[in-house]
DOPA-313626 format. One record per residue (C-alpha): residue number from 1; x, z, y. Coordinates in nm, 3 decimals, padded with zeros to 5 digits. Layout:
# DOPA-313626
  seq        u        w        v
  NUM        X        Z        Y
...
END
This chain:
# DOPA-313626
  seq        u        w        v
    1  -02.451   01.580   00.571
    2  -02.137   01.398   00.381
    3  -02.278   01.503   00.069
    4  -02.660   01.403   00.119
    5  -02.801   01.179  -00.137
    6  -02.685   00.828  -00.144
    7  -02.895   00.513  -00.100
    8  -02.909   00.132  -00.100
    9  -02.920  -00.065   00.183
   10  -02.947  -00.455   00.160
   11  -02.917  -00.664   00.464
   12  -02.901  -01.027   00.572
   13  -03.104  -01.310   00.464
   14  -03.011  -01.576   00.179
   15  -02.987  -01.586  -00.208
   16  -02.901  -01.224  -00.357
   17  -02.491  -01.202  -00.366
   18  -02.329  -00.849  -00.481
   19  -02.053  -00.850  -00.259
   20  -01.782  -00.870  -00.481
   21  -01.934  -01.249  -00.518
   22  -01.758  -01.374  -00.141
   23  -01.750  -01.717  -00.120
   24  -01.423  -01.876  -00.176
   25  -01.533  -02.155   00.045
   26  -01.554  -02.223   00.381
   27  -01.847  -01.993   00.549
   28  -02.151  -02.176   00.681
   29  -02.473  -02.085   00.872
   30  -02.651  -02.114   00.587
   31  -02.483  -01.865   00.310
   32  -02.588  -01.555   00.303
   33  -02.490  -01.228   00.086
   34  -02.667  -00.899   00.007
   35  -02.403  -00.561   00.031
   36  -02.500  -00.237  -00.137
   37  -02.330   00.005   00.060
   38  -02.310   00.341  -00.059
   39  -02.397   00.524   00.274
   40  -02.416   00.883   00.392
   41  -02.721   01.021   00.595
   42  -02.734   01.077   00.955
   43  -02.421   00.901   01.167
   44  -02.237   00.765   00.880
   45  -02.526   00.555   00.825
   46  -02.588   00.412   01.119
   47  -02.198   00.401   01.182
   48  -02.200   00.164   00.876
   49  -02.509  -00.019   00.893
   50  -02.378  -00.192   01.261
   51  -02.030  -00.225   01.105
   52  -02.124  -00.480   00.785
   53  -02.400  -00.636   01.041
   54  -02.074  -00.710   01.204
   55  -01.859  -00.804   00.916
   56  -02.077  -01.016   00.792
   57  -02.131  -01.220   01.125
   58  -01.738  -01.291   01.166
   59  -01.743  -01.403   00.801
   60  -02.072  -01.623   00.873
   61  -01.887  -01.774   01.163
   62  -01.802  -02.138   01.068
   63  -01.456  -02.184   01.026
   64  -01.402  -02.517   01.256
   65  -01.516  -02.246   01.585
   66  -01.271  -01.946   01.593
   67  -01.452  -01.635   01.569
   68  -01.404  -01.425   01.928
   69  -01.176  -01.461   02.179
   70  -00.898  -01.744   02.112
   71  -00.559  -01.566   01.994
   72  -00.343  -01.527   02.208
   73   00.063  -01.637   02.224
   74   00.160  -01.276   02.316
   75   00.002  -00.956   02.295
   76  -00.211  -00.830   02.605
   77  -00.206  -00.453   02.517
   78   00.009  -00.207   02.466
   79  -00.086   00.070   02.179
   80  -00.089   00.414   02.161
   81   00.135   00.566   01.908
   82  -00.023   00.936   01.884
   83   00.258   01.097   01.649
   84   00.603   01.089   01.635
   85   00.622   00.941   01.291
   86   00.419   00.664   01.443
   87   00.687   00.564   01.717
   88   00.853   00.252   01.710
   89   01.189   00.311   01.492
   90   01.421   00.023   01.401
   91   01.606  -00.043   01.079
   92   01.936   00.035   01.300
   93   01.804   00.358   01.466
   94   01.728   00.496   01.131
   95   02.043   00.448   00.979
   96   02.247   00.560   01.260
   97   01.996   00.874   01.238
   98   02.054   00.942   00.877
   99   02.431   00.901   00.939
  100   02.405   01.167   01.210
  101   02.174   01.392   00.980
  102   02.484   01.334   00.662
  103   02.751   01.383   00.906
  104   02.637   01.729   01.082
  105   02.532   01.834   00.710
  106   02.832   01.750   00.496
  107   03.103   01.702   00.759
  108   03.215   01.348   00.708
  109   03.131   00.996   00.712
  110   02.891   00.835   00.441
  111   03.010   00.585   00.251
  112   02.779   00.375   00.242
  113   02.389   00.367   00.347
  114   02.056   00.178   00.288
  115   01.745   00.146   00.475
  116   01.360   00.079   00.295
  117   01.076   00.057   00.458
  118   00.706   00.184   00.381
  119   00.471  -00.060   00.257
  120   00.057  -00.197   00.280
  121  -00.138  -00.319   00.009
  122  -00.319  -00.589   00.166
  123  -00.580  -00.669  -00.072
  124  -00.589  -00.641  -00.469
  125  -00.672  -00.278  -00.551
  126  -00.532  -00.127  -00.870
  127  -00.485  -00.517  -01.025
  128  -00.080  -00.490  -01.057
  129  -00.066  -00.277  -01.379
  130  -00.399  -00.459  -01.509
  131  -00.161  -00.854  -01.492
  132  -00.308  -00.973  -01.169
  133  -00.201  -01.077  -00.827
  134  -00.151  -00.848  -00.534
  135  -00.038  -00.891  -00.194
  136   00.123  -00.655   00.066
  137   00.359  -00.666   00.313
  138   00.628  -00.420   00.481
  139   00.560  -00.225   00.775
  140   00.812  -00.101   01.041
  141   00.841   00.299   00.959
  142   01.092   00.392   00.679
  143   01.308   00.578   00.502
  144   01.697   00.536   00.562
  145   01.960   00.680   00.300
  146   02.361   00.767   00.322
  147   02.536   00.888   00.032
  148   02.883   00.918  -00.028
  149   03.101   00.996  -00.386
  150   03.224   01.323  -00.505
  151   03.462   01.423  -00.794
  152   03.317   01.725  -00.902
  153   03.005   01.624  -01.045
  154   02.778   01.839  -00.782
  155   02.506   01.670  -00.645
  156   02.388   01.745  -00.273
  157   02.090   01.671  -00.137
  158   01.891   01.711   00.222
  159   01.631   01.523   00.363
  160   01.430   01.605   00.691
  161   01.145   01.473   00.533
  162   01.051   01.793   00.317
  163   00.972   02.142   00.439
  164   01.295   02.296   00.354
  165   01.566   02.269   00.617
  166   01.856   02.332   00.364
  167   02.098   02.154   00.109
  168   01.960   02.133  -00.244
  169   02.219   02.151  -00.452
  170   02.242   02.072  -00.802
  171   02.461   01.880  -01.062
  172   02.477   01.562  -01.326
  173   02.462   01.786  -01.640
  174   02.180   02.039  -01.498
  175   01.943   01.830  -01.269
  176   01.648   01.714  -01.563
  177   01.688   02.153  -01.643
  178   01.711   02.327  -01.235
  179   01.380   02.343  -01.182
  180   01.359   02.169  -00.865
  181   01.112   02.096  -00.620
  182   00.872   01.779  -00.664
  183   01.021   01.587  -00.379
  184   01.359   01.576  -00.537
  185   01.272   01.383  -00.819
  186   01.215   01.047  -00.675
  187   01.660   01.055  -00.582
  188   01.745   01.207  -00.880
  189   01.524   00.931  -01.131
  190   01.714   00.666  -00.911
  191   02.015   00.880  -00.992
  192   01.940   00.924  -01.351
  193   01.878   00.521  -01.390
  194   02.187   00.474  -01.206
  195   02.368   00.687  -01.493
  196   02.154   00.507  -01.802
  197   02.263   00.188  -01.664
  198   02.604   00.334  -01.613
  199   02.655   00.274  -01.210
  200   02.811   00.607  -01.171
  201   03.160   00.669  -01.303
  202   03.223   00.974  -01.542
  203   03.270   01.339  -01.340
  204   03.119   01.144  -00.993
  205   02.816   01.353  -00.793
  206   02.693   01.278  -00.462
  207   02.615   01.354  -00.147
  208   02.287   01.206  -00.009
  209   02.126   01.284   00.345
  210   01.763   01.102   00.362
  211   01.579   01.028   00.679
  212   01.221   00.896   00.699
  213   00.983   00.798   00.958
  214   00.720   00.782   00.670
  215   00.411   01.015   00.658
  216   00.400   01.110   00.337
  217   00.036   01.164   00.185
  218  -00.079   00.882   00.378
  219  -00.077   00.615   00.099
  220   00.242   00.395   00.247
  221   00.474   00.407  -00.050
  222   00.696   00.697   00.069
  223   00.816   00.718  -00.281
  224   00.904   00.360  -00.342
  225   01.057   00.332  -00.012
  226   01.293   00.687  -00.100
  227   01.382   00.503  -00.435
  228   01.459   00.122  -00.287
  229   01.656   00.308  -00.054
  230   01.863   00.557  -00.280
  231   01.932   00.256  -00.481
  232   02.035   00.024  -00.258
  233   02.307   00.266  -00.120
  234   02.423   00.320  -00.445
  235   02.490  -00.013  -00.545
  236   02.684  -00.042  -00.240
  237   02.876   00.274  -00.302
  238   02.988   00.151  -00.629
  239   02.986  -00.197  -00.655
  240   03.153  -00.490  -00.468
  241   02.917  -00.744  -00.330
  242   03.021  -00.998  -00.552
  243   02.968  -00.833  -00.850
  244   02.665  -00.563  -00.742
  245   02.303  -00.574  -00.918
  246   02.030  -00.804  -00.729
  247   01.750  -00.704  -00.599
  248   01.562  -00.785  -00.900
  249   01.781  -00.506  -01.108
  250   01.696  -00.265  -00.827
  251   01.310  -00.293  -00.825
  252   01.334  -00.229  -01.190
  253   01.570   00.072  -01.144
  254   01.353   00.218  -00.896
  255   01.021   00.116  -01.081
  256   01.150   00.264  -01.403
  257   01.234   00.617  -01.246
  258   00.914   00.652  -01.081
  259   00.772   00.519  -01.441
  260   00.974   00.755  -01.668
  261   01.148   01.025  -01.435
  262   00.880   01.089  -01.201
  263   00.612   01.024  -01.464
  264   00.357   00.758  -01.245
  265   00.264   00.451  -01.471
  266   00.233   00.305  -01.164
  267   00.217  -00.095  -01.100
  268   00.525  -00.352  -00.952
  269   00.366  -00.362  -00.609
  270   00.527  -00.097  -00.431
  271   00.903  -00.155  -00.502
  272   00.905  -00.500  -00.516
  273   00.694  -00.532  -00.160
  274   00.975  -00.287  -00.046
  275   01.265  -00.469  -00.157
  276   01.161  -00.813  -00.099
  277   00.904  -00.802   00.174
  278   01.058  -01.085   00.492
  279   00.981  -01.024   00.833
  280   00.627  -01.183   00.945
  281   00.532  -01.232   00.562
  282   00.271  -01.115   00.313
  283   00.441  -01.034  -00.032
  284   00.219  -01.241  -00.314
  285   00.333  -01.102  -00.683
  286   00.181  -01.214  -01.009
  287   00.250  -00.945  -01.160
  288   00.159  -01.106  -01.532
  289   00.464  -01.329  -01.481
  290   00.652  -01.128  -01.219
  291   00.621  -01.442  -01.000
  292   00.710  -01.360  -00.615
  293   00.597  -01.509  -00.313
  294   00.561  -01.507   00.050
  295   00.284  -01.645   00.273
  296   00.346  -01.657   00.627
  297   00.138  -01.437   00.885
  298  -00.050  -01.633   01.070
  299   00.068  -01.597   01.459
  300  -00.194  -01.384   01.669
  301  -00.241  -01.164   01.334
  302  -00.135  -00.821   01.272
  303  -00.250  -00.442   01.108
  304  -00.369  -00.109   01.270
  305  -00.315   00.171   01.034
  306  -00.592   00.466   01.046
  307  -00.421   00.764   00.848
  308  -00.689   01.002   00.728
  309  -00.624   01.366   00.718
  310  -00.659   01.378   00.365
  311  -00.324   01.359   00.167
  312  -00.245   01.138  -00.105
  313  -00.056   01.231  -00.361
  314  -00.134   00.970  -00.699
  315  -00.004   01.271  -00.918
  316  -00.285   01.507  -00.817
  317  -00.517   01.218  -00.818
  318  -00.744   01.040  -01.130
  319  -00.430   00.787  -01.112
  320  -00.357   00.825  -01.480
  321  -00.730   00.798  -01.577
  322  -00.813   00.517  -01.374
  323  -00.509   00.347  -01.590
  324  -00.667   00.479  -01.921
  325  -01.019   00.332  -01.842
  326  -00.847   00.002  -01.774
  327  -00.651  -00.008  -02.061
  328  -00.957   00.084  -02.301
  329  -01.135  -00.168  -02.084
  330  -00.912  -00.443  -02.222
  331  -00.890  -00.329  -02.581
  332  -01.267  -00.340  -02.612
  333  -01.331  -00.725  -02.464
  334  -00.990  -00.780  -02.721
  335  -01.266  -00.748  -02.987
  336  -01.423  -01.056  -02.884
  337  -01.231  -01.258  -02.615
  338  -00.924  -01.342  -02.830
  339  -00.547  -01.432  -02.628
  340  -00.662  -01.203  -02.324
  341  -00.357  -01.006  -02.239
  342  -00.426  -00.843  -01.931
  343  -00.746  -00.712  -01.774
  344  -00.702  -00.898  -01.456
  345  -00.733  -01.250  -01.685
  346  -01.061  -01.200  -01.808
  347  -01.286  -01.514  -01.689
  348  -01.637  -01.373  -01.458
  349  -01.856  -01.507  -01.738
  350  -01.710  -01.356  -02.031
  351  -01.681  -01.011  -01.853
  352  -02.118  -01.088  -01.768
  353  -02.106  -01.131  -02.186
  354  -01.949  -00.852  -02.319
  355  -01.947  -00.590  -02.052
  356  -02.235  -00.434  -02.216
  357  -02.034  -00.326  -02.533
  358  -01.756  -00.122  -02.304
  359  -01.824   00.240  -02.191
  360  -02.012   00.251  -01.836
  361  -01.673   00.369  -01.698
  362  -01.446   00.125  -01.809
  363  -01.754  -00.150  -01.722
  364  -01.706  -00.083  -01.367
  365  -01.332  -00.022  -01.389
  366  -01.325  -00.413  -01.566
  367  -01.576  -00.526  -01.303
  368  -01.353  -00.421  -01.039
  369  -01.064  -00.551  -01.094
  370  -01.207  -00.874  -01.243
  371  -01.344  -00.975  -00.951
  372  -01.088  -00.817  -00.697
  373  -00.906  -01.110  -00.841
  374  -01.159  -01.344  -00.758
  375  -01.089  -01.222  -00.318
  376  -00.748  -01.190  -00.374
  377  -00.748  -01.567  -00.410
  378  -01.006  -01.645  -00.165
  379  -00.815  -01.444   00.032
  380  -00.494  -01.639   00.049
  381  -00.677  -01.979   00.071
  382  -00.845  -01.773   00.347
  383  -00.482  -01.726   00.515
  384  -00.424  -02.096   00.456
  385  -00.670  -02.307   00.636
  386  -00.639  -01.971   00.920
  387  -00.983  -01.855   00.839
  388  -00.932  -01.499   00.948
  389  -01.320  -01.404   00.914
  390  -01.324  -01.495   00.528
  391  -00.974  -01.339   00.476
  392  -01.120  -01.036   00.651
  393  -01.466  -01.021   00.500
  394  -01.274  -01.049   00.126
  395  -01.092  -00.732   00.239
  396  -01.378  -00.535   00.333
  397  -01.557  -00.625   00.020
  398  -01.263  -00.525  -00.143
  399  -01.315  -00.153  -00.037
  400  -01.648  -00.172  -00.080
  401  -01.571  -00.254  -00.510
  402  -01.320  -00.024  -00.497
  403  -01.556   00.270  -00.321
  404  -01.885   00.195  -00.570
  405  -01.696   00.046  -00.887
  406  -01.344   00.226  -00.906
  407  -01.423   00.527  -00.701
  408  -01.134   00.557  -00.550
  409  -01.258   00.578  -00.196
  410  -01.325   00.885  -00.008
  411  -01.599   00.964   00.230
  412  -01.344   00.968   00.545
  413  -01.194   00.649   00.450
  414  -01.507   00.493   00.391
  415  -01.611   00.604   00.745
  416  -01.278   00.454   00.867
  417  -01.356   00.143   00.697
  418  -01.729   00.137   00.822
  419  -01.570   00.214   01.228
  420  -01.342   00.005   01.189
  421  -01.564  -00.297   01.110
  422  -01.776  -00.210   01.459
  423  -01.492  -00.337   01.636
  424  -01.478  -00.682   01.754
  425  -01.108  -00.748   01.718
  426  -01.103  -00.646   01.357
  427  -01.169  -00.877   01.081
  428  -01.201  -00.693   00.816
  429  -01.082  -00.324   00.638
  430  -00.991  -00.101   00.372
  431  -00.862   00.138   00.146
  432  -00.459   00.135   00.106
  433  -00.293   00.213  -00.218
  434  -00.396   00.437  -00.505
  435  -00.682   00.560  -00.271
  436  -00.852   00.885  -00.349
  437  -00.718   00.943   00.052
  438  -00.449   00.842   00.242
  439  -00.507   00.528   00.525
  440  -00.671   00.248   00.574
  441  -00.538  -00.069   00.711
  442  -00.757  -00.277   00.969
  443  -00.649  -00.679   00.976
  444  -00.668  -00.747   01.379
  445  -00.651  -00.987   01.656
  446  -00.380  -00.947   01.901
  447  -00.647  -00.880   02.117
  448  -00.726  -00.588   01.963
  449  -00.696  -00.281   02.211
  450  -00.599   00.100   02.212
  451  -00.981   00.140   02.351
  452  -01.106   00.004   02.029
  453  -00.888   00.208   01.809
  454  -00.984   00.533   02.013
  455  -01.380   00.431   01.912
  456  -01.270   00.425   01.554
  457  -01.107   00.784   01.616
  458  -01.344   00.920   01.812
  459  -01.634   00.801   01.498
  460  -01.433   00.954   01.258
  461  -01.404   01.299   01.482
  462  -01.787   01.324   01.545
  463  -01.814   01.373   01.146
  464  -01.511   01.548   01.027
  465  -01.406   01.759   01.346
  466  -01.009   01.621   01.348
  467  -00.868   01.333   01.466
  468  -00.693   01.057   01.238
  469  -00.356   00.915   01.375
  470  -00.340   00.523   01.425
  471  -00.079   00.302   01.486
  472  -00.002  -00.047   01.514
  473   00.210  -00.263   01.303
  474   00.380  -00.578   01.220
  475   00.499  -00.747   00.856
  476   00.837  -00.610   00.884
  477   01.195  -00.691   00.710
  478   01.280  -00.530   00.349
  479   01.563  -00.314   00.177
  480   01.903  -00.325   00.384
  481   02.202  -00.159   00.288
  482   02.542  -00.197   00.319
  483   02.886  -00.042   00.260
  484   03.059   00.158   00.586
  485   03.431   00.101   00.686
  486   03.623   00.388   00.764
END
């Protein structure tokens, strides 16, 4: 039934508007907008059919009448956390877990430990290595890290996060040669960078225990938040606080080994929302000038996360390709828009000239992320004047570009995306990260209940016969770390 063949549907009255084409205004009765949804047969159809119906009547609402129920002060629901990765854990428990896990394992004290957490990709799909703006923001599940030096040059590792309940055990002049298993080489590039940039002292190995609350495969930054958190304790095992790296140098330590050690030419988004994300903020980065920012959350406001059971991994994924097509994207509109350095900067108008001279691949791929730019700013005006219907409609449309124009979507997360959008208490939803599986985040009222969620689950069950985890969070604090006293 997934697999049936696809066709359009167009819906709502008003002048014909793709859907990339949100209005960066202020919603009125009278705008309207056309969405060509790419929908299965069967449920899925009629699953997503009621779901933009109801998208597109929060984002119609006008903006001087709150959409729904008013938002409350406090939250008047508790939610159900299904998994244990999906409990509650605070930067404090985690590092007093991983200094448990480092003491039973190596018999002593860490000297010093670090905690990152995981991270969502709000809006702006695959525009950070294309020179555009992105914004994300922290959540409150992690990975914690406690390391302490050795003289001999062996380096220990064990992490409860992998399969293998055991101490891999390795060495600074052998581990680029052991042959070691894939997880392994997100703390040894931080460990390798750390050696370029000459952190470690001559002879020194390690001892690192790694603890994570993380589901990895689910599209959270796992792997950024491992590498923010290896380096972070390693700038406090070596360095005094007056003298230690910033947090700039440690992005760009842990964006370089995932670059050149782990071999992902990924973006800036995922370290730098992990090591600078504040509580209750959104993360803004330009990633053309490396600009940061952070935009408060409005009050009331908050995520659901619907994990998929389809793993992402953006190795085994068209990651690499997707970042070809962009790049020849930009080197064909070169040819006749001159000064236009990154993809994300190309005005609407002069991608409607000259997309007609680039393949049909890197057309869409150009669309895309041309006008993801375009909601990424109406989103944040959105967030400014508090109109939570347009900042969730420019989400949802986001997906939708990314799902018929990137094709990085899935069938289950578009089905997540579609459920989701049912729901009263949800303002919008999409794809998070690289795509191609993984979660999608929901943008919610407090209001929003465990009932709801379960009717997003239970959608998602009918068609794919398992059910997808959920959990509630909150914009949460970024890298900690500091040195233990004996």
């Amino acid at each position: 039934l997934l697999r049936a063949k696809p066709r359009q549907v167009v819906s709502l009255s008003g002048r014909l508007n793709p859907l990339h084409d949100l209005p960066v205004k202020p919603l009125s009765a009278n705008d309207g907008a056309v969405g060509f949804l790419h929908l299965f047969e069967y449920r899925l159809e009629e699953l997503a059919e009621t779901a933009w119906e109801t998208a597109w009547k929060h984002a119609r609402t006008p903006p001087d009448k709150p959409p729904g129920n008013p938002v409350p002060s406090t939250p008047t629901t508790g939610f159900h956390f299904v998994t244990p990765f999906a409990a509650m854990n605070t930067t404090q428990h985690a590092l007093e877990t991983v200094s448990r896990r480092f003491r039973d394992t190596f018999r002593g004290i860490p000297a010093s430990r670090a905690y990152a957490p995981g991270r969502l990709e709000v809006i702006g799909n695959h525009t950070d290595y294309n020179g555009g703006m992105v914004v994300g923001a922290a959540i409150d599940q992690g990975t914690a890290v406690a390391t302490r030096q050795r003289d001999d040059g062996r380096i220990r590792l064990i992490s409860d996060a992998c399969l293998e309940d055991s101490v891999l055990e390795t060495s600074m002049d052998t581990y680029t040669t052991d042959g070691l298993p894939s997880w392994s080489r997100y703390p040894l590039g931080v460990i390798d960078e750390a050696r370029l940039r000459q952190w470690i002292p001559s002879g020194a190995g390690l001892d690192v225990a790694i603890h994570s609350t993380l589901p990895i495969g689910a599209g959270l930054s796992s792997s950024a938040a491992l590498e923010l958190a290896v380096a972070g304790a390693l700038i406090r095992l070596f360095f005094d606080p007056a003298n230690a790296p910033g947090i700039e140098t440690l992005i760009e330590t842990a964006h370089r080994a995932e670059n050149r050690f782990v071999g992902m030419p990924c973006g800036i988004l995922d370290q730098t929302v992990v090591g600078m994300a504040k509580q209750d903020h959104l993360v803004v980065i330009d990633a053309a000038s490396g600009r940061v920012d952070h935009a408060e959350l409005p009050p009331g406001i908050g995520f659901a996360v619907f994990r998929s059971h389809i793993s992402h991994a953006l190795l085994d994924t068209p990651y690499e390709e997707r970042h070809r097509e962009c790049r020849q994207a930009l080197m064909g509109l070169q040819r006749f828009i001159p000064g236009i350095r990154h993809l994300a900067a190309v005005h609407e108008a002069d991608l409607h000239a000259y997309t007609g001279v680039l393949e049909t691949r890197a057309g869409l791929r150009a669309t895309h992320v041309v006008h993801e730019q375009a909601r990424v700013h109406a989103f944040l005006r959105a967030m400014r004047c508090l109109d939570m219907a347009t900042a969730g409609a420019s989400m949802t449309a986001s997906h939708e570009s990314s799902r018929r124009l990137f094709d990085n979507s899935i069938p289950e997360l578009d089905v997540l995306v579609a459920a989701a959008n049912q729901q009263q208490d949800v303002l919008g939803a999409r794809l998070t990260g690289g795509g191609w599986g993984g979660a999608v985040i929901a943008l919610v009222r407090d209001t929003f209940t465990a009932g709801q969620a379960e009717h997003i689950c239970d959608a998602y069950e009918e068609l794919f016969q398992v059910r997808p985890h959920w959990w509630r969070t909150t914009a949460a604090q970024g890298l900690v770390h500091e040195r233990m006293h004996a």
